[in-house]
VOPA-363145 format. One record per atom (N, C-alpha, C): residue in one letter; x, y, z. Coordinates in steps of 0.001 Angstrom, whole numbers, plus 500000, padded with zeros to 6 digits. Last residue first. Example, Ala and Ser with C-alpha at 12.3 -4.5 7.8 and 13.67 -1.06 7.14 Angstrom:
2
s512850497750507080/s513670498940507140/s512900500030507870/a513190494310507800/a512300495500507800/a513200496700507800/
! end
This chain:
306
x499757472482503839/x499157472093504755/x498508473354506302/x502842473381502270/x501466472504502132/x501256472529503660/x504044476619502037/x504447475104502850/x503026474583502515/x503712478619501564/x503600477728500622/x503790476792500875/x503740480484503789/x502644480649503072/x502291479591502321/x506426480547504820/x505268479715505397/x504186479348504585/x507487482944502963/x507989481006502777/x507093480130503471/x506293484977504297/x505739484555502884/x506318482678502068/x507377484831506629/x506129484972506654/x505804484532504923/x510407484757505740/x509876483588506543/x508031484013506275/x510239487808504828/x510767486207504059/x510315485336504602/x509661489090507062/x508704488944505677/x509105487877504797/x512129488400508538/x510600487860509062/x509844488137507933/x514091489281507378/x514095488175507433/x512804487829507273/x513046492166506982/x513331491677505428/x513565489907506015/x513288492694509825/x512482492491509161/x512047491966507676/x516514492895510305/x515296491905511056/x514009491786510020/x516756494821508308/x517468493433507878/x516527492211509003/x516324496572510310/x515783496649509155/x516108495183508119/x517945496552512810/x516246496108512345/x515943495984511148/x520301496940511357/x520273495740511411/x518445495361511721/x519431499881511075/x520376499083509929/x520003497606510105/x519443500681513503/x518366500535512583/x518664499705511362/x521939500064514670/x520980499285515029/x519510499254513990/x523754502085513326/x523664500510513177/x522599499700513781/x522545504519513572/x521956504050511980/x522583502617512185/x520460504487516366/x521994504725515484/x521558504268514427/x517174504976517782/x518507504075517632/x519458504996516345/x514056505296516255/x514925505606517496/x516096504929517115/x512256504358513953/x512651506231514345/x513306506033515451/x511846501861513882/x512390502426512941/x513337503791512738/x510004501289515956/x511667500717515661/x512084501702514882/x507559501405514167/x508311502775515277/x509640503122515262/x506960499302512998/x507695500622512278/x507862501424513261/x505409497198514474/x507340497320514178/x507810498616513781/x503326497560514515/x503809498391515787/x505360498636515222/x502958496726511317/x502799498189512178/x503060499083513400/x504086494267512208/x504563494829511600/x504652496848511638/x501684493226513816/x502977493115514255/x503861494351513506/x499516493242512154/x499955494169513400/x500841494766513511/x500058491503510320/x499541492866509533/x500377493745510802/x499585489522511891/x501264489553511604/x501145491057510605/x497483489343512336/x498375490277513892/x499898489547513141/x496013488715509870/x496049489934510588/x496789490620511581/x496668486503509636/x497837487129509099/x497627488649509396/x495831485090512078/x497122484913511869/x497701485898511389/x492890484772511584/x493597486159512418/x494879485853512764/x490990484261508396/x491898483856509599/x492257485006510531/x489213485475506438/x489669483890506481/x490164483515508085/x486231487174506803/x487902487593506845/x488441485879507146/x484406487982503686/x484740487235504875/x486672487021505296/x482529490744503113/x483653489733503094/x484524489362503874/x479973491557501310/x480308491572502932/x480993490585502466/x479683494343499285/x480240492929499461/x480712492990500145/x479326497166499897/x478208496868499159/x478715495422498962/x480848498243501501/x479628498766501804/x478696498006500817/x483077496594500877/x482436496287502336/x481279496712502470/x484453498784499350/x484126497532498959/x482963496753499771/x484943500710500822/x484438501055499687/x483799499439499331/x486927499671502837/x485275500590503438/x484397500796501988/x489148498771501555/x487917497798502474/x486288498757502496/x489895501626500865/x489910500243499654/x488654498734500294/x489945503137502841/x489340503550501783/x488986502335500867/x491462501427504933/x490274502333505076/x489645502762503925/x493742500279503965/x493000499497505041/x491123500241504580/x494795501519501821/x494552500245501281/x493452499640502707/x495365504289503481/x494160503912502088/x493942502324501534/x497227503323505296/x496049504235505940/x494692503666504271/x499058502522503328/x498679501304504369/x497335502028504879/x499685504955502358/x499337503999501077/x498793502707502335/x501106506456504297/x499747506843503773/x498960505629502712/x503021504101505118/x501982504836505755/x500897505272505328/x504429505194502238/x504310504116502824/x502925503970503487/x505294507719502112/x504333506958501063/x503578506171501464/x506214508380504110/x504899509540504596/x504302508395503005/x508878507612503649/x508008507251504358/x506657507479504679/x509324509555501268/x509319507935501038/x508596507313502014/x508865512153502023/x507997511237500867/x507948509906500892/x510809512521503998/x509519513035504401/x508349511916503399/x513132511834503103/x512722510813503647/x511398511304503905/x514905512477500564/x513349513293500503/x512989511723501402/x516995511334498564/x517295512264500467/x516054513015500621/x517099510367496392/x517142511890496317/x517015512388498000/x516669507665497946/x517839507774497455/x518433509647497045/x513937508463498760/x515199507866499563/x516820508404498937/x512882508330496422/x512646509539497384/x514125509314498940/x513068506100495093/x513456506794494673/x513416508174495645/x511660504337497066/x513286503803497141/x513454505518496267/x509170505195496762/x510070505297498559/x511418504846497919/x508215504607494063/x508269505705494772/x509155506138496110/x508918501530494205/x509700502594493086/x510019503888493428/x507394500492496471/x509036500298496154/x509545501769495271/x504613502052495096/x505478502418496407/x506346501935496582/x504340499774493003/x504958501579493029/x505199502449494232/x504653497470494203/x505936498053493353/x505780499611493336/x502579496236495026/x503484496967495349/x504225497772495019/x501706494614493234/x500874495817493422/x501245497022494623/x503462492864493809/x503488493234492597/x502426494471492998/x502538491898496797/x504641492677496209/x504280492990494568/x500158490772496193/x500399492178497169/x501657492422496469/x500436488838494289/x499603489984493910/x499982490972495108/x502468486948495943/x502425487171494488/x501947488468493978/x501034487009498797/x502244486797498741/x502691487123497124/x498316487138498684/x498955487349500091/x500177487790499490/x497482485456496534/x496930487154496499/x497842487976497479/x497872483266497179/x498460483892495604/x498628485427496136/x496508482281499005/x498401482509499207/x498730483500498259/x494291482634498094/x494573483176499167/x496109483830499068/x494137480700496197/x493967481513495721/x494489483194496822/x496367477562497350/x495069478382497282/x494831479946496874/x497388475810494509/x497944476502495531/x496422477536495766/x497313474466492005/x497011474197493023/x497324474690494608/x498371475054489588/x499439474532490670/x498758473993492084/x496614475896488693/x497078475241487879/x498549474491488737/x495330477659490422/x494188476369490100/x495668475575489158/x496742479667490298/x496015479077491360/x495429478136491123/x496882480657487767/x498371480162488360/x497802479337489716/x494332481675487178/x494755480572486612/x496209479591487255/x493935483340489173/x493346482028489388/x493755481286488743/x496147485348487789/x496021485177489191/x495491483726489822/x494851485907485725/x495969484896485203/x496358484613486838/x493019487319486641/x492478486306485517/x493865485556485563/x494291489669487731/x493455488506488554/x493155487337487691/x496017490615485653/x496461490058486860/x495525489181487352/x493605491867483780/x494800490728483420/x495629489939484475/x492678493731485919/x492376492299484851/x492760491141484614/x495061495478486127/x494590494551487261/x493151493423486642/x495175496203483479/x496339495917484320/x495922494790485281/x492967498137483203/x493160496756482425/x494114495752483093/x493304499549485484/x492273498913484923/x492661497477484332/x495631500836484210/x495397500043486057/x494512499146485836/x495223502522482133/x496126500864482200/x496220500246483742/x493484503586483417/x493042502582482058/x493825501807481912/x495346505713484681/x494229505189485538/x493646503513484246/x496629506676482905/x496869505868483936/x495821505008484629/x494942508290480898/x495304506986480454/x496360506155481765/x494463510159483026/x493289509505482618/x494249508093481838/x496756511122483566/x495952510866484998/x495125509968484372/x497755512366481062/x498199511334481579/x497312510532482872/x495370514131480468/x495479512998479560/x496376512059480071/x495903516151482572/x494630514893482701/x495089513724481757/x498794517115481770/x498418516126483034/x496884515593483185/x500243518537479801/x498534516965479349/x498678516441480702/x503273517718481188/x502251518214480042/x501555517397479932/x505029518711484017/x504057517408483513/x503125517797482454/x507304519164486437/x506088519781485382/x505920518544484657/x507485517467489911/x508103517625488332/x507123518001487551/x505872519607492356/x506610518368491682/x507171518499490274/x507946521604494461/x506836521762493536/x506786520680492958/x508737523410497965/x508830522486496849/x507789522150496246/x507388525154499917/x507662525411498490/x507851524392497303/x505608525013502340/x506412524202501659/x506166524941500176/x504007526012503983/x504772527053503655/x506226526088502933/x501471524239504878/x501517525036503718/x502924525740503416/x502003521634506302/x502862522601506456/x502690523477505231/x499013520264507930/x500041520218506783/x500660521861506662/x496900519777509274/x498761520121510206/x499180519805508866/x494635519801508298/x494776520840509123/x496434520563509572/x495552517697506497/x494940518765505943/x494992519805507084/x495334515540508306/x496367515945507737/x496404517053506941/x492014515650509223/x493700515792510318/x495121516085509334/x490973514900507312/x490941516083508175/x491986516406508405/x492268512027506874/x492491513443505685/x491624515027506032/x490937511185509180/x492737511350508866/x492648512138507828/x488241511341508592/x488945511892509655/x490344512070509332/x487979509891506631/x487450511049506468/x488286512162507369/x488768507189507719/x489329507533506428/x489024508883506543/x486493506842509730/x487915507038510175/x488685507562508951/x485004506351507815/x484258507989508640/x485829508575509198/x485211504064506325/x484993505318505601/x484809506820506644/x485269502671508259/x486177502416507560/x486301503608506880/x482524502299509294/x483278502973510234/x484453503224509048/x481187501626507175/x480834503026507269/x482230503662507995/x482227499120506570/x482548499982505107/x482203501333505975/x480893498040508552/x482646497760508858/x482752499459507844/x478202497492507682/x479025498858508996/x480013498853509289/x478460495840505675/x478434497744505445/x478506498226506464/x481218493940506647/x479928494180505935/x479748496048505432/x483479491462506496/x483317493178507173/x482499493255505833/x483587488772509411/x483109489336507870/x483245491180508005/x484641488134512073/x484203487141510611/x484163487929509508/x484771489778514047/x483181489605513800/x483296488756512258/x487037490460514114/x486932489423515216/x485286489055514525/x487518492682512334/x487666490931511807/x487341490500512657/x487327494967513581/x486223494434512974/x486404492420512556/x489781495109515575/x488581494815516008/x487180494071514952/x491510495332513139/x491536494176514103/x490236493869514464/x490368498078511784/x490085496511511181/x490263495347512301/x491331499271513387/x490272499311513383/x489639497836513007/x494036498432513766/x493414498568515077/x491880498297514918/x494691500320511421/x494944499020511696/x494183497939513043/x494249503007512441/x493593501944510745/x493588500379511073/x495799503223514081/x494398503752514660/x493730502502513393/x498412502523512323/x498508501972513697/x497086501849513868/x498411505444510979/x498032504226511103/x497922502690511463/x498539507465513275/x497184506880512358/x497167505874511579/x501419506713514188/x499958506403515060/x498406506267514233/x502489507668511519/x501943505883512108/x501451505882513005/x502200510156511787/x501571509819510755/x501649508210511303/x503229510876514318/x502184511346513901/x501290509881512834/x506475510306513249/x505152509168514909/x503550509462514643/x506762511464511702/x506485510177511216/x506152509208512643/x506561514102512994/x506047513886512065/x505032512546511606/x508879513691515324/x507649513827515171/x506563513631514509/x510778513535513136/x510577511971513999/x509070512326514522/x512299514978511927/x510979514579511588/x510359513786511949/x514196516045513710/x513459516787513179/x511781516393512743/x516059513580513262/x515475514257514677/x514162514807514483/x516070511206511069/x516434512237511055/x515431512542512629/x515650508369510786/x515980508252512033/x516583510420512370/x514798507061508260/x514048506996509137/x514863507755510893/x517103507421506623/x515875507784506250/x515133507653507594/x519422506543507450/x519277507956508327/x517948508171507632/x520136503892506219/x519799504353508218/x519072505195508162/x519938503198503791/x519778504328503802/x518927504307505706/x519463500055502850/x520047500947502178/x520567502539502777/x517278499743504624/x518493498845504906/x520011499718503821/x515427501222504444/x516077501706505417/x517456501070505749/x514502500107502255/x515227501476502017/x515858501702503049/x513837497786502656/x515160497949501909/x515647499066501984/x511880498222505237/x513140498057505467/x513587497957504285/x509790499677502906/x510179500624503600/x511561499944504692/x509287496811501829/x509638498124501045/x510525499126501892/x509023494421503621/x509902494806502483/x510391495939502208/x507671495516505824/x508598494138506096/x509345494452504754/x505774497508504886/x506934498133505960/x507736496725506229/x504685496684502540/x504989498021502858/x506180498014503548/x503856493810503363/x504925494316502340/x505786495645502070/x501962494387504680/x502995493959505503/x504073494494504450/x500132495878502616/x500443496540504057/x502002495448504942/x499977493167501097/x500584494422500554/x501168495381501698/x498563491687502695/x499727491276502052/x500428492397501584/x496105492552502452/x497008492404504056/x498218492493503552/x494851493512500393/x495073494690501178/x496065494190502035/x495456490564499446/x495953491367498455/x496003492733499158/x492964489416500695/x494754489168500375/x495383490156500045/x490942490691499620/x491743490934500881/x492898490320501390/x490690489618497203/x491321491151497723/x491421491432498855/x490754486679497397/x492042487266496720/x492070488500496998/x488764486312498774/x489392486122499551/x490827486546499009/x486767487486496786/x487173487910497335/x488267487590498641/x485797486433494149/x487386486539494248/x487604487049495858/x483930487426492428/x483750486191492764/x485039485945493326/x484438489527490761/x484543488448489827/x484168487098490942/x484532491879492732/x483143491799492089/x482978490714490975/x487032490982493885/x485795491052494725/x484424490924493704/x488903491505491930/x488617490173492843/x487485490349493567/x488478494208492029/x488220493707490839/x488115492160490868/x489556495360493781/x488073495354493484/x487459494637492709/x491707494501493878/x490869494354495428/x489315494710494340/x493000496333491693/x492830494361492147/x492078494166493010/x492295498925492431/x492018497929491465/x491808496452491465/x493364499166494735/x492341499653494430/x491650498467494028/x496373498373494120/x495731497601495192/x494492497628494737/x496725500208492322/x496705498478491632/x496040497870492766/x496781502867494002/x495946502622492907/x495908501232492518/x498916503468495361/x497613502211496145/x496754502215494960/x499476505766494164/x500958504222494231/x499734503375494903/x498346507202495127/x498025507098493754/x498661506193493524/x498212507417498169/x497058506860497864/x497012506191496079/x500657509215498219/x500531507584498609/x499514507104498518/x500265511286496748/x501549510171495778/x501221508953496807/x498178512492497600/x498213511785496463/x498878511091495807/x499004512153500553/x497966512022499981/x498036511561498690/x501588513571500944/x500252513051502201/x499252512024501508/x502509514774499030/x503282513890499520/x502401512929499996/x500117517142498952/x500115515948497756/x501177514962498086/x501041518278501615/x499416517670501461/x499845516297500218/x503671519219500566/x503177518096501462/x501965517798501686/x502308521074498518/x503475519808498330/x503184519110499358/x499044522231498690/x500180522015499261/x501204521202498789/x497301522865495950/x497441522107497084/x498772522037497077/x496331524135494122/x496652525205495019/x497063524440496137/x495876523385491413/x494957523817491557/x494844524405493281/x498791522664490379/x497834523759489713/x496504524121490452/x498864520382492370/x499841521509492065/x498861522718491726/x497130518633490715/x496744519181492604/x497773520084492719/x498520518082488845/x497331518698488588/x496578519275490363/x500735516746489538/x500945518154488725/x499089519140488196/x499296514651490662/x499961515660491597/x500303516623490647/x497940513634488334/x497304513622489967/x497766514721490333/x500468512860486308/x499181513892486429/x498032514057487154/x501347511224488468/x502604512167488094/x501584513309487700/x499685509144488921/x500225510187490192/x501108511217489331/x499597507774486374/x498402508787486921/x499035509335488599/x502001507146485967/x501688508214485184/x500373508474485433/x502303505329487926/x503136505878487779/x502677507351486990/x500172503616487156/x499825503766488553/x501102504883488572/x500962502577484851/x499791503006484830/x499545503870486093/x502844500846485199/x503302501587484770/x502091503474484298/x502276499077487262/x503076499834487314/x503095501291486709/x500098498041485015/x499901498037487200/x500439499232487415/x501063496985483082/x500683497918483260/x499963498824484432/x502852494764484528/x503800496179484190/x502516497468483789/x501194492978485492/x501582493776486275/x502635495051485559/x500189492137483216/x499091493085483748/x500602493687485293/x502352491011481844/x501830491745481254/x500644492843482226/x502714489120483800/x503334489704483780/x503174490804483092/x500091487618483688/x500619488110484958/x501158489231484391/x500227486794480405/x499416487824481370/x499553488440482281/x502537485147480777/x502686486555480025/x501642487350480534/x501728482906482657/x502289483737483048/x502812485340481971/x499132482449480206/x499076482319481784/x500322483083482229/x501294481143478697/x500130482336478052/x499801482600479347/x502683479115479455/x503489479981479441/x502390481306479411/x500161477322480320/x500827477974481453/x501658479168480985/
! end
């Protein structure tokens, strides 16, 4: 067991730490080559923090695992906005509640809200096969239309310079890899050795750890008063774990959706983030503490026997 949890723990720091230094040479390399700051906010810092999801989801899927990666997309998306995005807001009211950008961040969660929606409908059919993977992939196509045509080119801000940005992009990406290996392998082992279903693991253990770099990313964008990033992480990282990470997988392993519990608690959560943009910083304050309850209770259910 102890060798068993050094793995975990060992694959999730290189999760982290892997998924950290390929967005840093992602975006100093989409810099150089003419893309917008907010396009790369849009896009590559929240799709490159979904990198462990990627990974693990795929990597449970093609070992014979798959009720662990789609654990692991739901679980994470609640985690987003029940954990991540309320600490920050529990920390920091006015991230979510500036005037200015409220537009913005209705924009960007109606799409994904549209993501979310999609999948609802598909799970009613049990399994998402290759026409789940097409629609999954055409809607994915579409939103990075759409954000690409209303992105605010006349943003100046630049990210942090970054030397050898492939050589970092590339040895990030290798410790994800390996990273999420080592996670799923010590993933079944903690599952079989406690006896807890492989499901819960993935729901509740593997989503908040393949989390973390959107924690790291949104709490640190928060705290530097850059609410455009922290939230626009979030969101964009829930838009790619639904649509890009299922639709990729789906087109070639049809997988079966277990239940529709934790899907309309996936929902729930997504309508919840609106909450977020109206009200005083005491009422958001205290939603935000609503929700850090209900993700607690949703993940304490998880382990109750039976």
């Amino acid at each position: 067991m102890f060798l068993t949890l050094i793995l975990f723990a060992a694959g999730l720091i290189l999760l982290v730490a892997g998924a950290d230094g390929a967005v840093r040479g992602a975006e100093a390399l989409a810099f150089r080559m003419g893309v917008s700051p907010m396009t790369i906010g849009l896009t590559v810092i929240a799709f490159g923090t979904s990198l462990p999801e990627l990974s693990v989801t795929t990597e449970a899927i093609l070992t014979g695992n798959p009720e662990i990666g789609l654990a692991n997309v739901i679980g994470s998306n609640i985690a987003n906005i029940g954990l991540i995005l309320a600490f920050c807001v529990l920390i920091s009211p006015s991230l979510t509640t500036t005037p200015e950008l409220r537009p913005r961040f209705l924009k960007d969660s109606f799409l994904m809200l549209a993501a979310t929606l999609l999948y609802v409908g598909l799970s009613f059919r049990g399994v998402l096969d290759w026409m789940s993977g097409i629609l999954f992939l055409i809607l994915f196509a579409g939103i990075l239309l759409f954000i690409r045509k209303n992105s605010r080119e006349s943003d100046t801000a630049r990210p942090a310079v970054v030397r050898h940005p492939v050589l970092w992009t590339v040895a990030g990406l290798l410790a994800v890899l390996i990273g999420s290996h080592l996670l799923i392998t010590a993933a079944v082992d903690l599952a079989e050795l406690f006896g807890i279903p492989p499901y819960v693991i993935g729901i509740s253990l593997i989503a908040v750890g393949t989390s973390l770099p959107e924690l790291a990313t949104s709490l640190v964008a928060a705290v530097k008063n850059s609410p455009a990033i922290s939230v626009g992480n979030i969101v964009g990282s829930n838009i790619f774990n639904l649509l890009f990470i299922l639709g990729i997988n789906s087109l070639f392993t049809p997988i079966a959706v277990p239940g529709l519990v934790d899907t309309l608690v996936m929902t729930g959560f997504a309508v919840g983030i609106f909450v977020f943009f109206y009200g005083g910083r005491l009422q958001t304050r205290l939603f935000a503490l609503f929700m850090l309850v209900a993700y607690g209770v949703f993940v304490a259910v998880k382990f109750v026997p039976g």
